[in-house]
N, C-alpha and C positions, 0 to 999 in steps of 0.2 A: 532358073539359075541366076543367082546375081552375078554382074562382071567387076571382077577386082584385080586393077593393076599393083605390083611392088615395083618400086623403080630403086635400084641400086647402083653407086658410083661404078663400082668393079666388082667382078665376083672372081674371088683369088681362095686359096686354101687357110682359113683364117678361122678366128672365133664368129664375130658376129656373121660372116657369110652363111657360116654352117649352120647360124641358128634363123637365120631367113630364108636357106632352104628347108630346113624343119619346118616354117611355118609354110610358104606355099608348097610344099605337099602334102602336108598334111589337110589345109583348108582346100587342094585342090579334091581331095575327096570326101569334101563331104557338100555340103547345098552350093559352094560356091563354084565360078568358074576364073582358076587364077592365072592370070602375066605375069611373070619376072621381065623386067627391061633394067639391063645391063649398058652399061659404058663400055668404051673401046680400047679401055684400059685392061678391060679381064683375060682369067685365063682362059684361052681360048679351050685347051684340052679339057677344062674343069668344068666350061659352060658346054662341049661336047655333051660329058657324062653326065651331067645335070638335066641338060634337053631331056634326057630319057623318061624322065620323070615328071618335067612339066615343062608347060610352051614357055619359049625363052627368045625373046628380040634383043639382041646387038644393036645399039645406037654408037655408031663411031664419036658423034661430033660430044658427046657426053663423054668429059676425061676429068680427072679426078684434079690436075693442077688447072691454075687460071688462067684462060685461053680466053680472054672477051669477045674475041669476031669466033671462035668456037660455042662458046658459052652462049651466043644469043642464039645462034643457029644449032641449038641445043634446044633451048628455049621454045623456041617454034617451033622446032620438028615432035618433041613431047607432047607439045600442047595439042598439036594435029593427030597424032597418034590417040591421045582421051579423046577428044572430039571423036575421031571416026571409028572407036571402038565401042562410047557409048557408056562407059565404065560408070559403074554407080559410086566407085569408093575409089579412091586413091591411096596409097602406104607407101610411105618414103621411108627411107634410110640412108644414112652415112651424110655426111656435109655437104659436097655438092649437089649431090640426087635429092637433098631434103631440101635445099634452098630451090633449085631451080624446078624441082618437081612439084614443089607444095605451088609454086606460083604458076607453074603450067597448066596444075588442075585448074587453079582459080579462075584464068583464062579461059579454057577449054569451059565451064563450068561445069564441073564433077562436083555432084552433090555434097560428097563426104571426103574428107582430105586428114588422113590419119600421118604421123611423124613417131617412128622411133630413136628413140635415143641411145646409142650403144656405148657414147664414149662422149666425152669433152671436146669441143672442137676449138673450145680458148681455154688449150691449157698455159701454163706457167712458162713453160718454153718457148713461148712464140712469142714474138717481139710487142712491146705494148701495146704498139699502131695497127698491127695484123689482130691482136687479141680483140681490140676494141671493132676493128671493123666486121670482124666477124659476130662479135655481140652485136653489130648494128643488122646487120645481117639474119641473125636470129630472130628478132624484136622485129624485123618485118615480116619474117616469112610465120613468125607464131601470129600475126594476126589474119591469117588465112588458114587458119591449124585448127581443124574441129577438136584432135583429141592427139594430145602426147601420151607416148608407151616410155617412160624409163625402164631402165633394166634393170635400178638399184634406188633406192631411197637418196643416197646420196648423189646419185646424178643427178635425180628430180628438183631437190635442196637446191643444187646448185645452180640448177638454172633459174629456178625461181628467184635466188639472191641476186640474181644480175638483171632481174625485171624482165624473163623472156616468157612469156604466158600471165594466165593467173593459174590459180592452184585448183581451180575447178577443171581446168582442159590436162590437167595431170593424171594418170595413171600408173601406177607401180606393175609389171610382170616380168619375172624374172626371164631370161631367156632359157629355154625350155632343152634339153639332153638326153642323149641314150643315156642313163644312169646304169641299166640293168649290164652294159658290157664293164663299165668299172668297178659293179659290185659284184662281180662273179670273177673278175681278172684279182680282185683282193685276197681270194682266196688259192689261186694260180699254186700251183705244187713245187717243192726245193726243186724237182730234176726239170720242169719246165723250166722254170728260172733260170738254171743254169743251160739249158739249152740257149737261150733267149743270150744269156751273155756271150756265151761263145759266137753265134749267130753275127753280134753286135764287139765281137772283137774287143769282150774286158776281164779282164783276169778272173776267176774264179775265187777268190777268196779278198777280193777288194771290196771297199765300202763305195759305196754309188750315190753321187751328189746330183740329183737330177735337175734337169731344167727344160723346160716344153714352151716352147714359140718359136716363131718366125725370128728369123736371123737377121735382126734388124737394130740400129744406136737405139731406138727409142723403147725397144724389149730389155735396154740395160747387161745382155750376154757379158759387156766389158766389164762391169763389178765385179760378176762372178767370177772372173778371170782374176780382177785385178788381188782378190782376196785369194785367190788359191794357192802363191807361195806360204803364204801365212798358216793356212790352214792345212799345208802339205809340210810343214816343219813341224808338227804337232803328230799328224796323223797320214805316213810318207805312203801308205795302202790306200788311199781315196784315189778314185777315180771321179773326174766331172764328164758328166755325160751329157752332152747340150742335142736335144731333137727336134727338129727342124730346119727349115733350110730357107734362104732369102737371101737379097742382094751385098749384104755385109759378111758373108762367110769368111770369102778370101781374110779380110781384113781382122776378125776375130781368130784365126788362124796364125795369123803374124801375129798378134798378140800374145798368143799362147807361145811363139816359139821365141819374142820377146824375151818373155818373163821366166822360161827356160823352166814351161811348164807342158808343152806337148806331147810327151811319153806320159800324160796324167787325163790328158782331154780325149773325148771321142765325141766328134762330130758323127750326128745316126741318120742326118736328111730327114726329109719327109715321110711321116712312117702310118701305112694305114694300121700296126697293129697296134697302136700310139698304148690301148691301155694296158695288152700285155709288158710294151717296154717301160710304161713307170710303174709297174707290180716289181720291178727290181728294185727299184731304186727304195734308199735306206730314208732319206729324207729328201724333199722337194724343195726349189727355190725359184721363187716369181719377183722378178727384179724391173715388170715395167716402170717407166716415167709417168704415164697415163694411163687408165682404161675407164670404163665405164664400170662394169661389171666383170670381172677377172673370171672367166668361165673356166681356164685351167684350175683357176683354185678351188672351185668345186671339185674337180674332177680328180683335184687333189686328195682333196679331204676324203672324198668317195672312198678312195683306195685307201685309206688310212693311212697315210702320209703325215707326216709331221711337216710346221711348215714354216718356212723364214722367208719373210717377206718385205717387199717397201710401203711404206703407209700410204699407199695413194688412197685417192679416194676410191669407196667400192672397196678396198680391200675391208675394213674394218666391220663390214656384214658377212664375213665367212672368217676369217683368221680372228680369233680371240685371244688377246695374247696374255701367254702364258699357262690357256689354256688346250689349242691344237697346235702352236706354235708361238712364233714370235714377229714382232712386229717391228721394225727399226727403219729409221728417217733416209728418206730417196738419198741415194750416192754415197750411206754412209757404209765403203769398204771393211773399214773396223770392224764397224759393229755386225756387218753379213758376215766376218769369219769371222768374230767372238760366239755371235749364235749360234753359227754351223759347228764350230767347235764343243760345245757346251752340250748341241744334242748328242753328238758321236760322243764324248765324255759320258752320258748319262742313258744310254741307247733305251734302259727300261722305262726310264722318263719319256725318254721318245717314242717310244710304241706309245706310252698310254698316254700321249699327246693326240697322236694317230687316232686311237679307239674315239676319244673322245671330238674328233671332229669327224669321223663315220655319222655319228648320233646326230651331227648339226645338219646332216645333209636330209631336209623332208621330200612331202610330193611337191613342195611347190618348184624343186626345178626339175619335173621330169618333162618330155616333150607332153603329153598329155593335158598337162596341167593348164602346160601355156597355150596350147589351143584352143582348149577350152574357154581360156581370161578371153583369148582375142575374141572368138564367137561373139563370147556375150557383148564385150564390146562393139562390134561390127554392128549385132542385131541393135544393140539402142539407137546404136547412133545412123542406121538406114531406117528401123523405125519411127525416130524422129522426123525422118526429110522424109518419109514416104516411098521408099526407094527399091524394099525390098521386095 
């Protein structure tokens, strides 16, 4: 059995979390033997339920903001953990666990030192001096980086143009998904449906404006807001139905009663039967500022969703505009209700926006697919160092 640790900032109820627990369970059953190490930022109940599935270390002094007398006794205590576990391979993930984990292996020295990339860590938001210092920060830690995993073409691009790797330690795999639960909820019956809304407290004969993320400024919840008197003068039977839940609810909430739109909003929380509740919904809206890989928006298009989107980057490998939806410029409120408008205006257009992003969805992002990429990955690169 080879030994392979993942080290993660936080493991919270998220996209990329879910698809790093895809990958150590699924690679825990098969030739390898996997670790998840977590920070002390996660959720405690979620690394509970997770233990069940595969060994799982809490490291407290590993936290997700900048802590330097935590950070270095971070640092140590990692690199003492490879060390006396012996680990052939290393896999980092998310910003801090990929900076201070890629250099813990190299200490430690662990043969093979893998880095995914799930998202931007110098996006556009962040102040130029934090932006650049974390490009310095990348540029050190890729040259201890056997093999980068992007999640999208365009993450890859992008870190290449900012001189972080060469394009030989790059690999493309998508992050990997139960497909088969949103392709069988696409087909979900009218009296289920309507069970589902009653359930979820929305009128029966309203149009359903959906949106799936953590309840967060940087998930953009506030556009969609800000656009809904607009789009409720037009069409006063919509309902926006936001699912998920995080630290900005309260404050998305005031918003709504603001804008003297609250009798229109239903906040649903955290919802395990997540594909059932966007089988409701008429049309889909993903309003992040960043991501790497928008895994909602698959999971969008899965369901046949029509879809109105921000042109971050990563989106523009699943939304085709014009053809499963539409694509319009980050924060522009206008143009999210002229779109959202145009589809409910056009609903048959809208379906066969839907149909035609079912068709875009292949094997390549089932979980299978991605296990597989990694394997083979994993075996070149311990085959190389002798390891396996």
């Amino acid at each position: 059995m080879v030994k392979v640790l993942h080290v993660l900032t936080r493991l919270i109820r998220g996209g990329a979390d879910e698809a790093v627990l895809h990958m150590v369970t699924g690679l825990n059953r098969q030739q390898y033997e996997v670790t998840l190490l977590v920070g002390g930022d996660s959720d405690r109940a979620y690394v509970a339920e997770a233990s069940q599935e595969v060994k799982i270390v809490l490291e407290p002094s590993l936290r997700r903001d900048i802590h330097p007398l935590s950070d270095l006794r971070a640092l140590y205590t990692l690199s003492h953990i490879m060390r006396q576990g012996r680990y052939a391979l290393v896999h980092t993930h998310t910003a801090k666990a990929g900076f201070l984990g890629r250099l813990a292996a190299k200490l430690a020295g662990v043969p093979v030192i893998v880095h995914t990339l799930h998202g931007v860590t110098f996006h556009d938001f962040r102040p130029w001096l934090v932006r650049q210092c974390y490009i310095l920060l990348e540029k050190v830690a890729a040259r201890v980086t056997d093999r980068f995993i992007a999640v999208g073409v365009d993450l890859k691009q992008h870190y290449l143009q900012h001189g972080i790797g060469t394009a030989a330690q790059y690999t493309v795999i998508h992050t990997g998904m139960d497909l088969e639960r949103f392709l069988r909820a696409a087909s979900l019956s009218d009296s289920d449906k309507q069970q589902k809304r009653q359930e979820l407290g929305v009128p029966p004969n309203t149009i359903i404006i959906g949106h799936v993320s953590r309840l967060d400024t940087g998930k953009g919840q506030q556009y969609l807001l800000q656009a809904a008197p607009n789009i409720l003068a037009r069409f006063p039977q919509a309902t926006f139905l936001f699912v998920g839940d995080g630290k900005h609810r309260g404050s998305f909430e005031r918003i709504a009663q603001d804008l003297g739109v609250e009798t229109h909003v239903v906040f649903a929380g955290f919802r395990h039967d997540i594909e059932a509740v966007m089988a409701i919904f008429d049309l889909a809206v993903f309003t992040s500022l960043w991501e790497g890989l928008p895994r909602v928006v698959v999971q969008y298009a899965a369901l046949g969703k029509p879809i109105v989107a921000f042109d971050i980057k990563g989106v523009s490998e699943l939304v085709h505009d014009g053809v499963n939806g539409f694509t319009i410029p980050i924060k522009d409120v206008d143009s999210l209700a002229q779109q959202i408008i145009y589809l409910l205006e056009h609903l048959d257009e809208a379906r066969q926006m839907g149909r035609r992003g079912q068709q875009l969805i292949d094997e390549t992002w089932r979980i299978e697919t991605m296990l597989g990429r990694i394997r083979q990955e994993y075996q070149t690169l311990l085959g190389t160092t002798n390891c396996e």
